[in-house]
C-alpha positions in Angstrom: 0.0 0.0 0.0 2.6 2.5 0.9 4.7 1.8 -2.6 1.1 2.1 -4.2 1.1 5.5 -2.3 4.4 6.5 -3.2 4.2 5.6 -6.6 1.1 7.8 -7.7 2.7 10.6 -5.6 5.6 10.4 -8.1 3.2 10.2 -11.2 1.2 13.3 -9.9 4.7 14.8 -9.8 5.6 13.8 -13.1 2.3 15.5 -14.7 3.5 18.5 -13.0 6.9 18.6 -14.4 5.9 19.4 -17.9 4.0 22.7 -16.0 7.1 23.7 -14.2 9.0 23.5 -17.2 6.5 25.3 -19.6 5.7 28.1 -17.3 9.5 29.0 -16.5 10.1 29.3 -19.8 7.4 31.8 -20.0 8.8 34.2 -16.9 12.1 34.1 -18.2 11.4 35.0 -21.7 8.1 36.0 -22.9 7.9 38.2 -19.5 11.8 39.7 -19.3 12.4 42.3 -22.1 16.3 41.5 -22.2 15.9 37.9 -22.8 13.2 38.9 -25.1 15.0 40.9 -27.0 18.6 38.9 -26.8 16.1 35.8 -28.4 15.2 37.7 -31.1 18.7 39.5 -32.0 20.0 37.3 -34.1 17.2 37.5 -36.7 18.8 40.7 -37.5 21.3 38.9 -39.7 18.6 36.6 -41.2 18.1 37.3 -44.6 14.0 36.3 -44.9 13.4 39.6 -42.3 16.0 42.0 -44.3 14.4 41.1 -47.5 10.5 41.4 -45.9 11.5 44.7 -44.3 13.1 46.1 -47.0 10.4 45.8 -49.8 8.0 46.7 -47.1 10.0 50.0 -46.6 10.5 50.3 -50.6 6.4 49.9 -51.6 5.8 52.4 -48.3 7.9 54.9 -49.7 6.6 55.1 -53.6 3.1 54.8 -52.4 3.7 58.0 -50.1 5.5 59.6 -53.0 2.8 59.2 -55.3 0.3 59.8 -53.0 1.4 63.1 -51.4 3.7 65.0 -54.2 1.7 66.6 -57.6 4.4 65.2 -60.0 5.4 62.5 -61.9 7.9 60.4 -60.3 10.7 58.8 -62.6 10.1 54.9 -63.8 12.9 54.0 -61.8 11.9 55.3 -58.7 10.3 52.1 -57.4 14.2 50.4 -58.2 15.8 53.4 -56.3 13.5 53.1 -53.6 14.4 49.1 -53.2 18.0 49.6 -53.4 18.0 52.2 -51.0 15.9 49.7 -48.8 18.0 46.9 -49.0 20.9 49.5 -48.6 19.4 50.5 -45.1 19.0 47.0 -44.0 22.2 45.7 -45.0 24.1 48.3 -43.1 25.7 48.3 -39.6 23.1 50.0 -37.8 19.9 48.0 -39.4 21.3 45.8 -36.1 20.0 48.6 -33.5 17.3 49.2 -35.1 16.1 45.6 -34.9 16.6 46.0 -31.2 14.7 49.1 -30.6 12.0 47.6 -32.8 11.8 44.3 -31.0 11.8 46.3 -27.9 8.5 47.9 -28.6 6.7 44.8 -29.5 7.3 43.2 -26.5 6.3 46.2 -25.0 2.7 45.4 -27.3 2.9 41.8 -26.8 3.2 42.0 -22.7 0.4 44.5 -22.8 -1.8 42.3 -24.7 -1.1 39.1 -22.6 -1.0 41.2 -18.8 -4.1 43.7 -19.6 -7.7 42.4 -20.4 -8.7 45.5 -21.4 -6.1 46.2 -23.8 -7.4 47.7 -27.3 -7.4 44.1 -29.3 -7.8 46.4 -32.9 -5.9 45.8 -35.8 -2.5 44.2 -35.6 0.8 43.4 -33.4 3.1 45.8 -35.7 6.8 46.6 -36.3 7.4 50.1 -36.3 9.8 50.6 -39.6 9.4 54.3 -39.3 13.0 54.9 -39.0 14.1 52.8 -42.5 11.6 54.6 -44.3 12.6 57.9 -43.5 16.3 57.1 -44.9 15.0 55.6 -48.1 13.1 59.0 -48.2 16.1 60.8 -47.6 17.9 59.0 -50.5 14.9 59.4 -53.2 15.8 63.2 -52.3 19.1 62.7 -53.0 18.5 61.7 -56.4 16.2 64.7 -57.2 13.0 63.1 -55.6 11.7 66.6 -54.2 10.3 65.7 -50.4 8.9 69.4 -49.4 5.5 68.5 -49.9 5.4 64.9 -48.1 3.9 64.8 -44.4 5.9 62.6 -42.1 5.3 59.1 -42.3 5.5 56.4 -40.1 5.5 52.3 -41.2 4.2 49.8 -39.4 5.0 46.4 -40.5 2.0 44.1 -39.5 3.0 40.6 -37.7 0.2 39.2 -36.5 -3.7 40.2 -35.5 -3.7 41.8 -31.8 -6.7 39.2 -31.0 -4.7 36.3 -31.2 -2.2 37.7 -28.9 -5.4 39.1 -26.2 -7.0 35.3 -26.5 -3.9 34.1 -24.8 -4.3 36.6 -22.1 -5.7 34.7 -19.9 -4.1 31.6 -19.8 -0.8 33.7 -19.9 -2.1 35.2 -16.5 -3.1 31.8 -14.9 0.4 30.5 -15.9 2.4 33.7 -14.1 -0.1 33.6 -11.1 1.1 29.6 -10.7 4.6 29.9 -12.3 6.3 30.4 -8.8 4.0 28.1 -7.3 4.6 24.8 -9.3 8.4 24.1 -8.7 7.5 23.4 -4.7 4.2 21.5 -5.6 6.2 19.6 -7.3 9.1 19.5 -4.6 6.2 18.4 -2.1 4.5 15.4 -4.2 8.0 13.9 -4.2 8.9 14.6 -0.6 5.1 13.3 0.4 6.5 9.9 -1.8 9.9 10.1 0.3 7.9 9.5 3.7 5.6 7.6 2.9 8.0 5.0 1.0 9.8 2.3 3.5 13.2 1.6 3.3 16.4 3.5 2.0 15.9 1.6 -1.6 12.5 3.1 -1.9 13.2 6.4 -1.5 16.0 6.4 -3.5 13.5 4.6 -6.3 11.0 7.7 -5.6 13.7 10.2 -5.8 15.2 8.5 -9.3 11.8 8.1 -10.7 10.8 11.9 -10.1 13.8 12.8 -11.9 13.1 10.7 -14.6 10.1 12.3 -15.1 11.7 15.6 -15.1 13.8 14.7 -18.1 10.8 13.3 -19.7 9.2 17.0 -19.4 11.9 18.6 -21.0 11.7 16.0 -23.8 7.9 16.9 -24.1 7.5 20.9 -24.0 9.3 21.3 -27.3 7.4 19.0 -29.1 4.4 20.9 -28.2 5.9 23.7 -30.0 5.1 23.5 -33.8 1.7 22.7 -33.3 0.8 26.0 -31.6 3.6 27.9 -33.8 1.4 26.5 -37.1 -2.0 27.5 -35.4 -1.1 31.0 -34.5 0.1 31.4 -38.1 -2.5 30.4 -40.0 -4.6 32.3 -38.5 -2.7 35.7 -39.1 -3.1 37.6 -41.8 -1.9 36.5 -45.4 0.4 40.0 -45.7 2.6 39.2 -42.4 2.1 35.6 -42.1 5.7 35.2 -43.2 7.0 37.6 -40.8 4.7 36.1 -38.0 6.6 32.8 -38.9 10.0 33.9 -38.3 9.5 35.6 -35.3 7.6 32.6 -33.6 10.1 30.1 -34.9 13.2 32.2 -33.2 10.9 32.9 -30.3 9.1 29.1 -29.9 13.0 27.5 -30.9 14.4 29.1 -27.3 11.7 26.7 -25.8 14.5 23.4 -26.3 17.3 25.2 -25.4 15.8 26.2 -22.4 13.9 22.7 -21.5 17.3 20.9 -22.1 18.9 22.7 -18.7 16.3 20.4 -17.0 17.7 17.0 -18.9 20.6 17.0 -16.3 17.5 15.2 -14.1 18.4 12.2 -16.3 21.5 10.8 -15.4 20.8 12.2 -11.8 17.6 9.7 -12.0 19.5 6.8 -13.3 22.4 7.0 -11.0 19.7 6.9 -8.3 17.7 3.5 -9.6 21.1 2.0 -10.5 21.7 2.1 -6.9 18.9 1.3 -5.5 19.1 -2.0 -6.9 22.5 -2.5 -5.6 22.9 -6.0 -4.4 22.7 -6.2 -0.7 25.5 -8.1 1.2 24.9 -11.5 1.8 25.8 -11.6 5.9 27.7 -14.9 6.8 26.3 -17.3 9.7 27.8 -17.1 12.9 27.8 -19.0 15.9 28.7 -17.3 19.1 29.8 -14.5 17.0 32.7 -16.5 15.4 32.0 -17.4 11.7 30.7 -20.9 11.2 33.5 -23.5 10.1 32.4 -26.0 8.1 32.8 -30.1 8.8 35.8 -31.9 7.9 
């Protein structure tokens, strides 16, 4: 009865594991700005974003020209206005910008996910305000007259603000619980440890609850593409791309992260492999001497 016991303390522990896991990745990346940021940083160098961003910035700027200034604009300007966008982006301080830009949407993302009375219209955006106003700046330099043209600002859509607010509140169930799980799951295996008899046992509960540890961080990533598919679909066609490569850098930080916890594997076979030490065999004695056998 008390290994019975013991036992479905450890599988109850084990079905929290995955939890533990899941929701620390959440406080220490969707919630923290820095790690946000620092997971997206490298996309900077990716060529998918420069080239999205770029003709983005290049389409933003001939529609404003032609919307705003009472000429006619050269046939080349739409070429000029790529090149200078693919100029911008393939510069040194495209890099900062990417920052500063990530920055904000974390800024909209956490908004969305903490407030449940955020504003839900229209789209999670990145603001490529500052690229288009240096494409601008080199139209003018090849004779493109701006006096005429209002400032602009760009907002690159990534993905609908709803989809982001229906998360909400799991999002705030999971950071209400996130500091909570690691010590419900610390006190289903130390329930196991007393109620278990014998040394073996508990070093069986305490392998086995490691084990299933291990076996969460196996499991949390492969829970990944599956939600990284449905949230893209369901964004709009325009930024579906961009919605994909953001979700894939932000989503592929989940197995990085959920590997830390696979040192609870060899921990958890060390600790079976001896508990099932053999146990030594204790030779007969007779008034404490050890028994001789007959001639």
């Amino acid at each position: 009865m008390r290994s019975f016991t013991a036992g479905a303390l450890v599988l109850l522990a084990t079905l929290v594991a995955p939890l533990v896991v899941a929701t620390s990745w959440l406080d220490a990346t969707i919630a923290d700005r820095d790690e946000f940021v620092a997971t997206m940083a490298p996309l900077a160098d990716d060529r998918e974003v420069r080239d999205l961003l770029a003709q983005a910035t290049a389409d933003a700027a001939v529609d404003n020209l032609q919307q705003h200034l009472p000429i006619t604009l050269p046939d080349a300007v739409s070429e000029w206005a790529l090149a200078g966008a693919r100029g911008v982006t393939e510069s040194p301080g495209f890099a900062e910008f990417w920052r500063r830009a990530n920055e904000d949407l974390h800024k909209q993302i956490l908004t969305l996910l903490e407030d449940p009375d955020a504003s839900v219209e229209g789209s999670l955006t990145v603001d490529a305000s500052p690229l288009l106003a240096q494409v601008l700046l080199g139209l003018e330099e090849r004779g493109i007259p701006l006096l005429g043209l209002p400032e602009v600002q760009l907002s690159v859509p990534v993905g609908p603000r709803a989809e982001v607010a229906d998360a909400g509140p799991k999002y705030r169930a999971a950071e209400r619980v996130a500091d909570l799980l690691p010590f419900v799951w610390a006190g289903l295996v130390a329930l196991a440890l007393v109620v278990v008899a014998g040394w073996r046992g508990m070093l069986r509960v305490a392998g086995c609850a490691a084990l299933g540890v291990a076996l969460a961080a196996l499991l949390v990533p492969l829970a990944v593409d599956p939600v990284t598919d449905l949230v893209v679909d369901r964004a709009d066609v325009r930024s579906q791309e961009l919605a994909r490569i953001l979700l894939d850098a932000l989503t592929g930080s989940v197995a990085p992260y959920a590997r830390t916890y696979l040192i609870a594997l060899p921990v958890g076979l060390l600790l079976l492999v001896v508990s099932l030490w053999p146990r030594r065999r204790r030779v007969p004695t007779i008034d404490g001497a050890p028994a001789r056998s007959a001639a």
